[in-house]
C-alpha positions as CSV (number, residue, x, y, z in Angstrom):
1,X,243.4,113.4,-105.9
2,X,242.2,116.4,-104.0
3,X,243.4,116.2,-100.6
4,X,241.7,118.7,-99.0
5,X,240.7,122.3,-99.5
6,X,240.9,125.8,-97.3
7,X,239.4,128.8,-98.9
8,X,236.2,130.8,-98.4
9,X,232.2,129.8,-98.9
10,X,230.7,131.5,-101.7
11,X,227.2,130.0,-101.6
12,X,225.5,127.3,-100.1
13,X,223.1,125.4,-102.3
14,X,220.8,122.0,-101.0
15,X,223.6,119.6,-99.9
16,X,227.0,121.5,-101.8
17,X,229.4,124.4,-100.6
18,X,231.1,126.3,-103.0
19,X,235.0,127.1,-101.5
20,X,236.8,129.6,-103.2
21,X,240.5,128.3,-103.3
22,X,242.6,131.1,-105.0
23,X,239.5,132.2,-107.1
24,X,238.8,128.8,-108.5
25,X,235.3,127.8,-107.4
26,X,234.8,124.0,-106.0
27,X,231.5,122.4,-105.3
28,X,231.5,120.6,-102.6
29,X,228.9,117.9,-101.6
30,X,229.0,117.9,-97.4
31,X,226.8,116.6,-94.8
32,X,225.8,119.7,-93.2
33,X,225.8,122.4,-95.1
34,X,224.2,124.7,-92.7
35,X,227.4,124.8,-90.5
36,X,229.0,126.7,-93.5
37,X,227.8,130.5,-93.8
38,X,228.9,132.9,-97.2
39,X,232.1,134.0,-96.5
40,X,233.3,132.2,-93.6
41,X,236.8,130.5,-94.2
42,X,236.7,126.8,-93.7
43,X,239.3,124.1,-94.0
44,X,237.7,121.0,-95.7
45,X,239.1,117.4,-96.0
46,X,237.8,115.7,-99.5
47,X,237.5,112.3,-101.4
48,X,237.0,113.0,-105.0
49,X,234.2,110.6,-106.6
50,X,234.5,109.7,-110.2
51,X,232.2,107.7,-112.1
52,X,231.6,106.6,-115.3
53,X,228.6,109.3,-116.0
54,X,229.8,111.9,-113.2
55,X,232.5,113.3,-110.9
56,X,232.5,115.5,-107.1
57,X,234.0,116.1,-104.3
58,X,233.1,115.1,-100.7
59,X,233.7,117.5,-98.0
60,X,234.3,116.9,-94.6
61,X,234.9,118.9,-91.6
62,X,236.9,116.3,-89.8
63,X,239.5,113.1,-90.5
64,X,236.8,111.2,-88.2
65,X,234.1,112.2,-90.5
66,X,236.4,111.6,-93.6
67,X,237.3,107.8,-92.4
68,X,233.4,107.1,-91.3
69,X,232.6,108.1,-94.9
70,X,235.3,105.9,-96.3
71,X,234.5,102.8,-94.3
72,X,231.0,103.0,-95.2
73,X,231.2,103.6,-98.3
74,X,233.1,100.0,-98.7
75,X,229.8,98.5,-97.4
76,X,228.1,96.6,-99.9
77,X,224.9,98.6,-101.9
78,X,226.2,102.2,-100.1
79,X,227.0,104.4,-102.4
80,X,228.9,108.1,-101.6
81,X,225.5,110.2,-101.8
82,X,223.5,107.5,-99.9
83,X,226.1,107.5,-97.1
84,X,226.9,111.4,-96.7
85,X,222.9,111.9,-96.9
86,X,223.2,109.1,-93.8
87,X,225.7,111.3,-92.3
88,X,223.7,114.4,-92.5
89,X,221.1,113.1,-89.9
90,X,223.8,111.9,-87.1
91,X,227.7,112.5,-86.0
92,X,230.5,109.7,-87.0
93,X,231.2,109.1,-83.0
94,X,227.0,108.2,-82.9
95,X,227.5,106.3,-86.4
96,X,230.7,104.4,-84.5
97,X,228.6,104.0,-81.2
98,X,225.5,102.3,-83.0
99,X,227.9,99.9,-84.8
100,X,229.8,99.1,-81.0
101,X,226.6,98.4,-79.6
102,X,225.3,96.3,-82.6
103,X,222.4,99.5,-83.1
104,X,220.5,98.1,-85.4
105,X,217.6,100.1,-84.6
106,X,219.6,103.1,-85.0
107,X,221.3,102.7,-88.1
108,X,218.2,102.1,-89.7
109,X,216.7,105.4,-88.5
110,X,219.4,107.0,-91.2
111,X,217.7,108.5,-94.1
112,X,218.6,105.7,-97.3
113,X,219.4,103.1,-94.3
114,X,217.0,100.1,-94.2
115,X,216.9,97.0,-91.7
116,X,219.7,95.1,-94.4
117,X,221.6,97.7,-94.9
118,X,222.0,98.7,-91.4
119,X,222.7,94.3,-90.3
120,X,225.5,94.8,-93.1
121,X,227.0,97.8,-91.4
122,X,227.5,95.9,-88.8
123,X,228.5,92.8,-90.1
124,X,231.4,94.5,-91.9
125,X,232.4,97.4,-90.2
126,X,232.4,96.3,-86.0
127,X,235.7,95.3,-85.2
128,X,237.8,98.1,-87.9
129,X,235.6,101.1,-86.9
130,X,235.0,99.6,-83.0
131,X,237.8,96.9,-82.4
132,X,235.3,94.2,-81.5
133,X,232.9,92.0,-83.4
134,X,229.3,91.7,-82.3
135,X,226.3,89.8,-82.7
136,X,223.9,92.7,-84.9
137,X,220.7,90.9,-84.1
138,X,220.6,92.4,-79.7
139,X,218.2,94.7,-80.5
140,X,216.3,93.0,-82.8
141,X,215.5,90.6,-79.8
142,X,214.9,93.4,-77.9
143,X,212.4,94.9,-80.1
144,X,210.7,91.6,-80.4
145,X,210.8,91.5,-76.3
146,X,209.4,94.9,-75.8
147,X,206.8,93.9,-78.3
148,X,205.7,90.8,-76.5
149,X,205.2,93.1,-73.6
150,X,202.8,95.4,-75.3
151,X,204.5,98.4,-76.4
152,X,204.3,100.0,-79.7
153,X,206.2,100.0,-82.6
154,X,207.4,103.1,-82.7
155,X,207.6,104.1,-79.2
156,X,209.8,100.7,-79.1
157,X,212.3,102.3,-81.8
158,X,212.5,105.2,-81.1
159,X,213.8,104.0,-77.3
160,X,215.9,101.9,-78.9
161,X,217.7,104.6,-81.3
162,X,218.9,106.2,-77.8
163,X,220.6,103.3,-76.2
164,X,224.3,103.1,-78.2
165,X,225.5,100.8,-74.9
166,X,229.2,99.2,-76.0
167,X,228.8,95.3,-76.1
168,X,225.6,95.2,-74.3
169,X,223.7,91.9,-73.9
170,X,220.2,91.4,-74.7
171,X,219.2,91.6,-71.2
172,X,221.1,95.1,-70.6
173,X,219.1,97.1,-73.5
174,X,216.1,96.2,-72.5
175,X,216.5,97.0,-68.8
176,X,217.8,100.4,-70.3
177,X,215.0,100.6,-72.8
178,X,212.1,99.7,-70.1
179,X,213.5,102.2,-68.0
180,X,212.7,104.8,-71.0
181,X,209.1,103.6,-72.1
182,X,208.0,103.7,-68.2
183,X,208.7,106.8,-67.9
């Protein structure tokens, strides 16, 4: 297994890097490839996938990313690609954030994440990537509070998707998330 790799960018291409290491090329898929620019020497941590019909590396420009990646990965129906394209739209301390404060709302705003996806998340990974365990459904009563009220759908979520508060009750988020929409 390929722990890591440190070598220079040769190209860029849609979601891969290609690091020279000792003038062997490696493609690497990575969750933002415009932090990489041609020639710039980068130090990448990596988890090789192999499947039965292909095989690629991951790249990752921290062990936090790295271990986010690995833990949701072990989710069930996330694959590698689905997850790092996930990854490519937030940070792993927002990812750990939305799972701490049971973020549904959040989580579901990740490109390939939908509302069952996002519960599992949740559900599984709380208390090993937060150290507690939560109830995932706060902001859904939120969302169905806020609704009652008269606000829209998608001013409602979007609110939400700001508001990563640590083992907030119900009554908490939407004091924060009032506070937002009346503005």
């Amino acid at each position: 297994m390929i722990y890591s790799l440190k070598g220079k960018v040769l190209l860029t291409d849609g979601d891969t890097v290609v690091i020279d290491v000792h003038d062997v090329g490696y493609q690497v898929l990575v969750s933002h490839v415009n932090d990489y620019e041609i020639g710039q020497e980068v130090f990448l941590y990596t988890y090789n996938v192999v499947r039965e019909d292909e095989q690629y590396l991951v790249g990752f420009s921290s062990l936090d990313e790295k271990n986010v990646f690995l833990a949701l990965i072990r989710v069930k129906g996330l694959g590698p690609r689905t997850v790092i394209n996930a990854l490519s739209a937030t940070t792993p301390n927002d990812v750990k954030n939305a799972i701490a404060s049971n973020n549904v709302v959040y989580l579901k705003k990740l490109p390939g994440i939908g509302a069952k996806a996002a519960s599992q998340i949740i559900l599984d990974l709380k208390g090993e990537l937060t150290g507690t365990k939560g109830d995932p459904t706060v902001y859904d009563e939120v969302y169905d509070a806020l609704k009652e009220l008269g606000f829209k759908g998608a001013a409602i979520e979007r609110v939400l998707a700001t508001i990563n508060e640590k083992d907030a009750k119900p009554e908490d988020v939407l004091r924060l998330a009032l506070a937002k929409l009346r503005k």
